[in-house]
C-alpha positions as CSV (number, residue, x, y, z in Angstrom):
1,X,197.4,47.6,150.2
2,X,197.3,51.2,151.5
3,X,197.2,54.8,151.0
4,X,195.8,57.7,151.2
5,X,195.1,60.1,148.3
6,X,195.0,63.9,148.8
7,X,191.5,64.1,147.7
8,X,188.9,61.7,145.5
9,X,186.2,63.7,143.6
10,X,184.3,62.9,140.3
11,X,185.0,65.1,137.2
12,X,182.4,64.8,134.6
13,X,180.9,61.8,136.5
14,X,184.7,60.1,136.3
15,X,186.6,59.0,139.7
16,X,189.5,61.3,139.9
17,X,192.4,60.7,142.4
18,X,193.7,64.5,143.2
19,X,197.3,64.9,144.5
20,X,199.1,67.7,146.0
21,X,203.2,68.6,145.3
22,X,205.3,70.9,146.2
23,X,208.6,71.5,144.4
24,X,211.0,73.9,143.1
25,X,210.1,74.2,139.6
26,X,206.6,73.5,138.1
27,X,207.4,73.8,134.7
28,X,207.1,69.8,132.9
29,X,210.9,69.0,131.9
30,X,211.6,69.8,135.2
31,X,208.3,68.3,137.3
32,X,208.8,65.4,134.9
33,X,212.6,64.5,136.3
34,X,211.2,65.4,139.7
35,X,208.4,63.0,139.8
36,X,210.8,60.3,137.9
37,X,213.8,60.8,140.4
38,X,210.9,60.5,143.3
39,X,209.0,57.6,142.0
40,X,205.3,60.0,142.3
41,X,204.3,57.6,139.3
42,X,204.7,54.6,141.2
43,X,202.4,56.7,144.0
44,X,200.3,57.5,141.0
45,X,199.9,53.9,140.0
46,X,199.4,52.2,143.7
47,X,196.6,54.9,144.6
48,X,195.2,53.8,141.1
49,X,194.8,49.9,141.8
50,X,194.0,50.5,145.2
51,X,191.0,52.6,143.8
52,X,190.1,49.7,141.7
53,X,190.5,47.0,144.2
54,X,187.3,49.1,146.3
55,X,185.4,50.1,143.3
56,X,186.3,47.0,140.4
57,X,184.1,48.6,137.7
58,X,185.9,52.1,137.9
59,X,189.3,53.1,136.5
60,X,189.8,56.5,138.3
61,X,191.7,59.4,136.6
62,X,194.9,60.7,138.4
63,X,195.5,64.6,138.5
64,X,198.3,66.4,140.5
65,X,198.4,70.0,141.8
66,X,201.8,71.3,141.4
67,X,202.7,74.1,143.3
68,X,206.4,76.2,143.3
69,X,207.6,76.1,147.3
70,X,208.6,79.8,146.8
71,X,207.2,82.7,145.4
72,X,205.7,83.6,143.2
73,X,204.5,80.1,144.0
74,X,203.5,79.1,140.4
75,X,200.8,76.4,140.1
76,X,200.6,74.0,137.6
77,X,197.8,71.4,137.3
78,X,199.1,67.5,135.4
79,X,196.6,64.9,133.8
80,X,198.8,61.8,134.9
81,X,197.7,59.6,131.4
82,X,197.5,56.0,131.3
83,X,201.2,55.1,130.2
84,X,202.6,56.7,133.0
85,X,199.6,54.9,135.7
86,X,201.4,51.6,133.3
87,X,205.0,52.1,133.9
88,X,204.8,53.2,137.7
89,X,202.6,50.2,138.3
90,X,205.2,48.0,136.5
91,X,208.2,49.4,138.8
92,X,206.0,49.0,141.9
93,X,205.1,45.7,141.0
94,X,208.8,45.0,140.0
95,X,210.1,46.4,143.6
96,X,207.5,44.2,145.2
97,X,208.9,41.3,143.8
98,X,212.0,42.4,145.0
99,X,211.1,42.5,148.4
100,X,209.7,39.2,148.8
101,X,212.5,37.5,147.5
102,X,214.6,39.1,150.0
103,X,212.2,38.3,152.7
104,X,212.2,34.9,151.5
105,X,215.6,34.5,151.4
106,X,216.7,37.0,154.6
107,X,219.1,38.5,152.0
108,X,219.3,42.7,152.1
109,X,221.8,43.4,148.8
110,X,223.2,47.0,148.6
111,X,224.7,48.7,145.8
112,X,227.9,46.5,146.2
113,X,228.0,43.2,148.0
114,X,232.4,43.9,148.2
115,X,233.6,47.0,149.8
116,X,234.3,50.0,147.5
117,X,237.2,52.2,147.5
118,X,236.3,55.6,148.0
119,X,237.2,58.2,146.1
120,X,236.6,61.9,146.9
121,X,234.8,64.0,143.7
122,X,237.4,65.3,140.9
123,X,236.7,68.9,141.9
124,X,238.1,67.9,145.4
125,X,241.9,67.0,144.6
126,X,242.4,70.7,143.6
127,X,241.7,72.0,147.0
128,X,239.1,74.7,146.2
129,X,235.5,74.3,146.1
130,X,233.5,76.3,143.3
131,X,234.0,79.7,145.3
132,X,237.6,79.2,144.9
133,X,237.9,78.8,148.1
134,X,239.4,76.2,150.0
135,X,237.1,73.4,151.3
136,X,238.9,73.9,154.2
137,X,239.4,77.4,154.8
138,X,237.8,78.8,157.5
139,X,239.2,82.2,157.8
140,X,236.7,84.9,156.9
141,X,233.6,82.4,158.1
């Protein structure tokens, strides 16, 4: 087990694990599909129990520093709680599984194990992209 937090200091005499994100919007619908769609609370979860697995009797806190990428480069600070530490330790745990079976097995399954047919997007059998112009067009480029 590895990893390497962004910075370990003690709030209030508690462990806390500090992380530091950029992204385009800090606001916590958005942060929250971010950090679902990237997996931070599987991040969250690992740097927890790796934390434990050094210090037993401690259950460290988890904070990340969100900051916007452009200006006015809004900052938001997140309390990761429990229930989130919970469900990104039962994905990781899940996706570990996972991997050993394939290991054991030598099997590597994509999305489909028969080819797929492929199909361009709707908006592509019109010919024009949302500018209305032509995907193609390359006069005036």
């Amino acid at each position: 087990m590895q990893g390497r937090a962004d910075w370990l200091t003690a709030i209030n005499g508690t462990a806390c694990l500090v992380g530091l994100k950029t992204t385009r919007d800090v606001t916590p619908r958005v942060f929250a599909n971010t950090a679902s769609r990237l997996g931070y609370h599987l991040q969250w979860a690992w740097y927890a129990d790796g934390y434990q697995r050094v210090q037993p009797d401690a259950q460290p806190a988890t904070v990340e520093i969100v900051v916007e990428a452009e200006a006015p480069y809004a900052v938001t600070v997140y309390v990761v709680p429990d229930h989130v530490i919970d469900q990104g330790r039962s994905e990781y745990q899940r996706l570990l599984e996972q991997l050993a079976a394939c290991e054991a097995r030598n099997h590597w399954p994509g999305p489909s194990e028969m080819p797929i047919v492929f199909e361009l997007p709707a908006w592509a059998y019109d010919g024009e992209g949302d500018d209305g112009a032509s995907a193609l067009d390359w006069e005036g480029a």
